[in-house]
PyMOL CGO cylinders between C-alpha atoms (Angstrom):
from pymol import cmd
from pymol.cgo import CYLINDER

trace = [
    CYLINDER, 0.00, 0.00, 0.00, 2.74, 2.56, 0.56, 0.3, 1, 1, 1, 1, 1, 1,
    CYLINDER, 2.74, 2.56, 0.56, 1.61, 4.83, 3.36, 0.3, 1, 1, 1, 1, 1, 1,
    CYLINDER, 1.61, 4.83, 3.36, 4.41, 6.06, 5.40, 0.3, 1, 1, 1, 1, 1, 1,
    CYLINDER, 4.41, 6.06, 5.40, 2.45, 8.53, 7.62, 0.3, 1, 1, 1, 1, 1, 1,
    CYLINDER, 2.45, 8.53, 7.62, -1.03, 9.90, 8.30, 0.3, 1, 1, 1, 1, 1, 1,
    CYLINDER, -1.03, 9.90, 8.30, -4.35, 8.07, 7.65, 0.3, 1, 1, 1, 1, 1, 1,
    CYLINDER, -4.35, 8.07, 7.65, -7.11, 7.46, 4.91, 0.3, 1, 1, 1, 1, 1, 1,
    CYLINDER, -7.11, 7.46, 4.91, -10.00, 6.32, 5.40, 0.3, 1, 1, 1, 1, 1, 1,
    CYLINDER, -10.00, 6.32, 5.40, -13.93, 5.68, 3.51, 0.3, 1, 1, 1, 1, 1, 1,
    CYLINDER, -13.93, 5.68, 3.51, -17.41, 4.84, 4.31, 0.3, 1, 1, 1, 1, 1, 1,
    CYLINDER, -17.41, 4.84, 4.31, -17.50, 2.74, 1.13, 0.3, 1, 1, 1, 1, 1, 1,
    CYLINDER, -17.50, 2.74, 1.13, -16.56, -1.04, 2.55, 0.3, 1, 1, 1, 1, 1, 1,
    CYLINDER, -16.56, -1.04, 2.55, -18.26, -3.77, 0.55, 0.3, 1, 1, 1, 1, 1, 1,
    CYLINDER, -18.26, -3.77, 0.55, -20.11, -5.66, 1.75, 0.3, 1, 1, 1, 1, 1, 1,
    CYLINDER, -20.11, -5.66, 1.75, -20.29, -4.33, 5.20, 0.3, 1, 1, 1, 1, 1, 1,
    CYLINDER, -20.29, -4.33, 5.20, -20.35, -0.82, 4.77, 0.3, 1, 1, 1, 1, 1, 1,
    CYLINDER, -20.35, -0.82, 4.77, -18.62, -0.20, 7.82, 0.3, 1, 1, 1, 1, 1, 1,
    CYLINDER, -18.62, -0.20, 7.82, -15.76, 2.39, 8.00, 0.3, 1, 1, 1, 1, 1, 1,
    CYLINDER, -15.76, 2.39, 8.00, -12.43, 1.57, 6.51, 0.3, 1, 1, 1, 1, 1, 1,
    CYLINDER, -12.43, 1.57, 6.51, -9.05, 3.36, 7.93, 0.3, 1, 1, 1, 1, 1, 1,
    CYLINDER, -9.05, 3.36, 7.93, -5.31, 2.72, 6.98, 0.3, 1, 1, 1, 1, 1, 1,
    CYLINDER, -5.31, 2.72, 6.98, -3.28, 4.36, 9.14, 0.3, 1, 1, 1, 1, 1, 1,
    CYLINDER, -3.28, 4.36, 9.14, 0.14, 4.99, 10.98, 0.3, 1, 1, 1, 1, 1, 1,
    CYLINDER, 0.14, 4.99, 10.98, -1.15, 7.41, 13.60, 0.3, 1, 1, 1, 1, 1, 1,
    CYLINDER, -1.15, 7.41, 13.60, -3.62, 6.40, 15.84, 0.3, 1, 1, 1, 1, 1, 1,
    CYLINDER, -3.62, 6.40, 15.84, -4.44, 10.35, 16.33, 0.3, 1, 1, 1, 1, 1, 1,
    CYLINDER, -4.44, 10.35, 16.33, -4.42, 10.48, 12.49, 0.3, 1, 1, 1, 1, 1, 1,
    CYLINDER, -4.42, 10.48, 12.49, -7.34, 7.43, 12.42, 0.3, 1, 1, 1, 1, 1, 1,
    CYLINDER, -7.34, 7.43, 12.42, -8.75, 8.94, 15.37, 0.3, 1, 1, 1, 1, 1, 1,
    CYLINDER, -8.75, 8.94, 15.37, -9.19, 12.70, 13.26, 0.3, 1, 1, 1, 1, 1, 1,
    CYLINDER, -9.19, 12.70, 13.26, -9.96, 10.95, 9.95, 0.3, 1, 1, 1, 1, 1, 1,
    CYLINDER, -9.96, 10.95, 9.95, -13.27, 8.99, 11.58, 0.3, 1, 1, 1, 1, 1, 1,
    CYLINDER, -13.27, 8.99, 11.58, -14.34, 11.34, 13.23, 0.3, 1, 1, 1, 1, 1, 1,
    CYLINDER, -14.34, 11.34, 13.23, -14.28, 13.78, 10.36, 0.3, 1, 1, 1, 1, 1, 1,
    CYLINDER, -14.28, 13.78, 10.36, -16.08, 10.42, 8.46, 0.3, 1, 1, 1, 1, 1, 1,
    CYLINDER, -16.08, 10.42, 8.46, -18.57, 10.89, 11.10, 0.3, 1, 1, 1, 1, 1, 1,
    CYLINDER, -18.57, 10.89, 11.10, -19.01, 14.60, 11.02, 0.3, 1, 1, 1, 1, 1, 1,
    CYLINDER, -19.01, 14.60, 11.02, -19.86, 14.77, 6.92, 0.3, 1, 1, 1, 1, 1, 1,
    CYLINDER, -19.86, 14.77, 6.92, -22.38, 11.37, 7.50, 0.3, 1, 1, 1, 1, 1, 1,
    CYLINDER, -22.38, 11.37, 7.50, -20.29, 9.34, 5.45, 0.3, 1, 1, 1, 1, 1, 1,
    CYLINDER, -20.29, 9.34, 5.45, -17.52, 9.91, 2.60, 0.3, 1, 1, 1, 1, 1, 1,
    CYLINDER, -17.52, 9.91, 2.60, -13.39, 9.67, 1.75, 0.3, 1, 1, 1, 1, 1, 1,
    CYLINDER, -13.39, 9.67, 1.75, -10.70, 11.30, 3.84, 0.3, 1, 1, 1, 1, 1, 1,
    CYLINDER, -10.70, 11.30, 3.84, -7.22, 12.22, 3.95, 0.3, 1, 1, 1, 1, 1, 1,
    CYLINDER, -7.22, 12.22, 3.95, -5.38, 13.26, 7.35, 0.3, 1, 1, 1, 1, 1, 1,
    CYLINDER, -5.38, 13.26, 7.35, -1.73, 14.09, 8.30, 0.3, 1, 1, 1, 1, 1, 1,
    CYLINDER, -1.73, 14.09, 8.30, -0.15, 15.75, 11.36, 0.3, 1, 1, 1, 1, 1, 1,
    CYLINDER, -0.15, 15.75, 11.36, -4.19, 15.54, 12.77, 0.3, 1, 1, 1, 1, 1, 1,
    CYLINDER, -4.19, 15.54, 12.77, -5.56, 18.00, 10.30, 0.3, 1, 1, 1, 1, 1, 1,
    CYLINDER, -5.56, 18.00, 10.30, -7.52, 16.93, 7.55, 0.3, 1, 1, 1, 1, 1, 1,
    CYLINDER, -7.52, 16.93, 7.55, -5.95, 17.45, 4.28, 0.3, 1, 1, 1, 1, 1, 1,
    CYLINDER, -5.95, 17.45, 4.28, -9.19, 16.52, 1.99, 0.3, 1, 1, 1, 1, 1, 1,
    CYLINDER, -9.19, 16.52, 1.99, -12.56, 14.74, 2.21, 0.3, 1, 1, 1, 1, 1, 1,
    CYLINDER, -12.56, 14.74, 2.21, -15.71, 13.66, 0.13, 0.3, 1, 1, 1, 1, 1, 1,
    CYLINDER, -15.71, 13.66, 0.13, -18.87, 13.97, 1.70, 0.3, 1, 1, 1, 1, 1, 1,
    CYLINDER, -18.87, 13.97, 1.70, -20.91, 10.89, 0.49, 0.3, 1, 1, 1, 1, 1, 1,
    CYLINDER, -20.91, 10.89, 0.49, -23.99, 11.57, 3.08, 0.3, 1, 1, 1, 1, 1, 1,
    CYLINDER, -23.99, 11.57, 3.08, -26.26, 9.27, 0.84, 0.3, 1, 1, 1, 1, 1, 1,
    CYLINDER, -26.26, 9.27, 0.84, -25.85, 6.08, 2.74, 0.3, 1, 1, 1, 1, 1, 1,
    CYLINDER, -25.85, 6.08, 2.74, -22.31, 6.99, 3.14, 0.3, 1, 1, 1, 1, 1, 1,
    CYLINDER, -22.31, 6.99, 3.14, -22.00, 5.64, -0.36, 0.3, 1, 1, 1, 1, 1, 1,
    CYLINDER, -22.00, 5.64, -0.36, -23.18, 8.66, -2.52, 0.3, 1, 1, 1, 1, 1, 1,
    CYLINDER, -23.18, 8.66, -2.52, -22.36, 12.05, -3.03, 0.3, 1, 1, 1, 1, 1, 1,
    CYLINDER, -22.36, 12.05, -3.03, -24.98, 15.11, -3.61, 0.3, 1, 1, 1, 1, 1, 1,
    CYLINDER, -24.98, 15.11, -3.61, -22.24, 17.15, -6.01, 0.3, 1, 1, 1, 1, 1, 1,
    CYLINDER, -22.24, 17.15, -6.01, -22.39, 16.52, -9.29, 0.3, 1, 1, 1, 1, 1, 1,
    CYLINDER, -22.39, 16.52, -9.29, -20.59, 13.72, -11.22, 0.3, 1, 1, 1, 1, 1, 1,
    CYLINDER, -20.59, 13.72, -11.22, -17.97, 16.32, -12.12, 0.3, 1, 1, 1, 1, 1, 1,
    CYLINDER, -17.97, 16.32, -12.12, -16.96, 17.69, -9.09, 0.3, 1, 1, 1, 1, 1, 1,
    CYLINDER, -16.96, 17.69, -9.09, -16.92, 14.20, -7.51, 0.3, 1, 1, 1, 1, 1, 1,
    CYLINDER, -16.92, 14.20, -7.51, -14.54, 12.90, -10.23, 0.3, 1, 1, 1, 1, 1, 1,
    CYLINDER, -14.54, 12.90, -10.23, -12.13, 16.42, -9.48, 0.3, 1, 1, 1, 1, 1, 1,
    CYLINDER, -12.13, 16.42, -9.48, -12.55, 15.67, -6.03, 0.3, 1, 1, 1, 1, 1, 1,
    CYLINDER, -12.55, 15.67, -6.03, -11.48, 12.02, -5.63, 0.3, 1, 1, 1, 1, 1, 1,
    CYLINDER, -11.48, 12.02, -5.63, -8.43, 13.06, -8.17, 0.3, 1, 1, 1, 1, 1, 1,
    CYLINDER, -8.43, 13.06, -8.17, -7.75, 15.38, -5.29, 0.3, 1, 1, 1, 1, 1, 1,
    CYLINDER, -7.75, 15.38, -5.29, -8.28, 12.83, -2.91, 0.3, 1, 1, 1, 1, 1, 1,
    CYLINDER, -8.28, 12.83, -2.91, -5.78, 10.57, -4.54, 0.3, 1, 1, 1, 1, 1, 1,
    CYLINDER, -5.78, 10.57, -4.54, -3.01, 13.29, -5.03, 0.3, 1, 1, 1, 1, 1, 1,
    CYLINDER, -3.01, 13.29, -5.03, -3.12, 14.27, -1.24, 0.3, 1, 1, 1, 1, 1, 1,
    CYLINDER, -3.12, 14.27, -1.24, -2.87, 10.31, -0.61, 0.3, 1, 1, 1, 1, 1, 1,
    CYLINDER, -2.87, 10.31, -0.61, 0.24, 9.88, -2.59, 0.3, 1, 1, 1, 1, 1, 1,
    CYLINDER, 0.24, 9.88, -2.59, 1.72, 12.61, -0.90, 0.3, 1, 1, 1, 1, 1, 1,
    CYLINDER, 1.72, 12.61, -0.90, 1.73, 10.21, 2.68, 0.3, 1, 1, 1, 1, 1, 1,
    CYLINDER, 1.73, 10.21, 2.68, 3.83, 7.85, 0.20, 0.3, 1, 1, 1, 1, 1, 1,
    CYLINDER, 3.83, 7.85, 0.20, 0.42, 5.79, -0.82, 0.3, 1, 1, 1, 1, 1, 1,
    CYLINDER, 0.42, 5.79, -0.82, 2.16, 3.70, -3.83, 0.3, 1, 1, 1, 1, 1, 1,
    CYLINDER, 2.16, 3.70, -3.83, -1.74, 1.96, -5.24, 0.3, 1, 1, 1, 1, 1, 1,
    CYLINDER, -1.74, 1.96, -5.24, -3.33, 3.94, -7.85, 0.3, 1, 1, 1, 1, 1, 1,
    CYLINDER, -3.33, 3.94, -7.85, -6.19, 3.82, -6.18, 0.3, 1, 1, 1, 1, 1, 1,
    CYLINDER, -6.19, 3.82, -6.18, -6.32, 3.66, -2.66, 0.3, 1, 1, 1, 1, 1, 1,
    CYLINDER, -6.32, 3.66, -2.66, -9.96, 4.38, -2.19, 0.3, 1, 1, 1, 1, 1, 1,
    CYLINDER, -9.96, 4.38, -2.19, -11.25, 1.57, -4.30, 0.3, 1, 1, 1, 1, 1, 1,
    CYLINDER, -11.25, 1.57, -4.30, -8.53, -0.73, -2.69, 0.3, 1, 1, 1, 1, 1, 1,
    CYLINDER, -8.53, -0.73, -2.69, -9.49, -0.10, 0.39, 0.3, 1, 1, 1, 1, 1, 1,
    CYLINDER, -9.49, -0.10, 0.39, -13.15, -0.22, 0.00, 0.3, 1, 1, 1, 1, 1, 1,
    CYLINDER, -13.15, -0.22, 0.00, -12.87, -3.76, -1.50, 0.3, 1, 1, 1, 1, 1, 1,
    CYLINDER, -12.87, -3.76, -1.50, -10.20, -5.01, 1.83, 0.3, 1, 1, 1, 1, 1, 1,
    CYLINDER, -10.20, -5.01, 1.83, -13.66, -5.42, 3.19, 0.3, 1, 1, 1, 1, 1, 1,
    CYLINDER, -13.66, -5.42, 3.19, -15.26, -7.77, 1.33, 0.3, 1, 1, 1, 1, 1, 1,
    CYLINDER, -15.26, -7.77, 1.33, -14.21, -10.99, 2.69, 0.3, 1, 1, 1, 1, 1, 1,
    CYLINDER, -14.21, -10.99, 2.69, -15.78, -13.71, -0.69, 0.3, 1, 1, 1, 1, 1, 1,
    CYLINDER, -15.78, -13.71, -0.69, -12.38, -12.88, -2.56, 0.3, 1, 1, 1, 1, 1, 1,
    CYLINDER, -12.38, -12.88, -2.56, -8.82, -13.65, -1.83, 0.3, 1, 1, 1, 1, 1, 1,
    CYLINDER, -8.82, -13.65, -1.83, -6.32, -12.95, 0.00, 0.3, 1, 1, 1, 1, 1, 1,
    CYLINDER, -6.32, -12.95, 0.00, -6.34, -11.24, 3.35, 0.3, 1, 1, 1, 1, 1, 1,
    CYLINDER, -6.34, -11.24, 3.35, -9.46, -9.70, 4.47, 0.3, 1, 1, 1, 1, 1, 1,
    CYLINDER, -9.46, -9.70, 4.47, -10.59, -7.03, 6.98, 0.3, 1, 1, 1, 1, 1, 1,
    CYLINDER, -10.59, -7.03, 6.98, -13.99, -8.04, 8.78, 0.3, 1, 1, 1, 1, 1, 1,
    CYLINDER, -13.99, -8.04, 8.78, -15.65, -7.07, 11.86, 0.3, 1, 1, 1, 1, 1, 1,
    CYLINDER, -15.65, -7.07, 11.86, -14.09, -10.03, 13.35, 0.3, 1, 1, 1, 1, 1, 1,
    CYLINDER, -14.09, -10.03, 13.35, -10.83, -9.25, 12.61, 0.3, 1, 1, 1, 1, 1, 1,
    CYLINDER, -10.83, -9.25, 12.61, -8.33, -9.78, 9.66, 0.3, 1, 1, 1, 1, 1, 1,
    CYLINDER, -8.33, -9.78, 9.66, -9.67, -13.29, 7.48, 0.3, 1, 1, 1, 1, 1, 1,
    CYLINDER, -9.67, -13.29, 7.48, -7.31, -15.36, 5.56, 0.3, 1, 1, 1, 1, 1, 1,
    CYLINDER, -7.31, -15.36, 5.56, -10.12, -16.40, 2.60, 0.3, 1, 1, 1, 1, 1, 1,
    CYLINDER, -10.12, -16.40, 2.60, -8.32, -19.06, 1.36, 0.3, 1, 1, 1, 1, 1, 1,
    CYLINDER, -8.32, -19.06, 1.36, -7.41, -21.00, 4.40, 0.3, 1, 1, 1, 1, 1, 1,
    CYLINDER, -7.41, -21.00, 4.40, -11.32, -19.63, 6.19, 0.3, 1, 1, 1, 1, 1, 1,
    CYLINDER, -11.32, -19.63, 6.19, -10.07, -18.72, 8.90, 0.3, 1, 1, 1, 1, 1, 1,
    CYLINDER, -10.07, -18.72, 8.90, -9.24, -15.66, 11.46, 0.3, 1, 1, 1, 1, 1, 1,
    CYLINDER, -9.24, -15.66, 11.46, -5.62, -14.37, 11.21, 0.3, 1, 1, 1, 1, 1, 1,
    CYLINDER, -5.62, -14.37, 11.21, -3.74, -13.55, 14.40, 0.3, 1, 1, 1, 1, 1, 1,
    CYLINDER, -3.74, -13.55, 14.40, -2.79, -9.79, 14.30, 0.3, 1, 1, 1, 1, 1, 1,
    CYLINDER, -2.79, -9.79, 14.30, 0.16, -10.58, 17.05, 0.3, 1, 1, 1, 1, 1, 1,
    CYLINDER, 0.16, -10.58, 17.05, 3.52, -11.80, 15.31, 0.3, 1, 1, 1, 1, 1, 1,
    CYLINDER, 3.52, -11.80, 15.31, 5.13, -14.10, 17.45, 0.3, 1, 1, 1, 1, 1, 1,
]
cmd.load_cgo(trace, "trace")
């Protein structure tokens, strides 16, 4: 994935819904769901505990209320501000909204914790 500091994070987590963060500041995760909170759903970037960008998707926290043209701007946005914590995936959003849906390999992230697909089973987020 590539991110060397702050946090993303999205409302969009199929098939769950739930809200997906990637993060290497717990303040940074902390700042970027509560912001998720605060617009009722949507995409954001944080660094340093400020946030950098955001989507508002308050439509289920799946849909925006802009136009289709200032969403498309915006998530370019969105994806610019996440390369610039060192995210290396073209596009982060997507990648992370589909860590969530646990029917296709490899490693998945469920409300149960991480899920290895392929062997069906619960993976141990303490390394030994």
């Amino acid at each position: 994935f590539g991110l060397k500091k702050g946090a993303i994070a999205t409302s969009i987590g199929h098939d769950s819904h739930n809200i997906i963060i990637a993060g290497l500041d717990k303040i940074d995760m902390l700042v970027a769901l509560l912001e998720i909170e605060r617009i009722k759903g949507g995409i954001v970037v944080v660094n340093n505990n400020q946030v950098l960008d955001r989507l508002g998707l308050p439509v289920a926290g799946l849909m925006s209320v802009n136009t289709m043209g200032e969403v498309a701007r915006n998530i370019q946005t969105l994806k610019k501000n996440a390369c610039k914590l060192g995210v290396k995936v073209k596009d982060p959003f997507m990648t992370l909204s589909f860590m969530a849906l646990p029917v296709i390999p490899e490693l998945k992230l469920t409300d149960r914790g991480l899920f290895d697909v392929q062997k069906s089973q619960l993976v141990s987020l303490v390394m030994k």
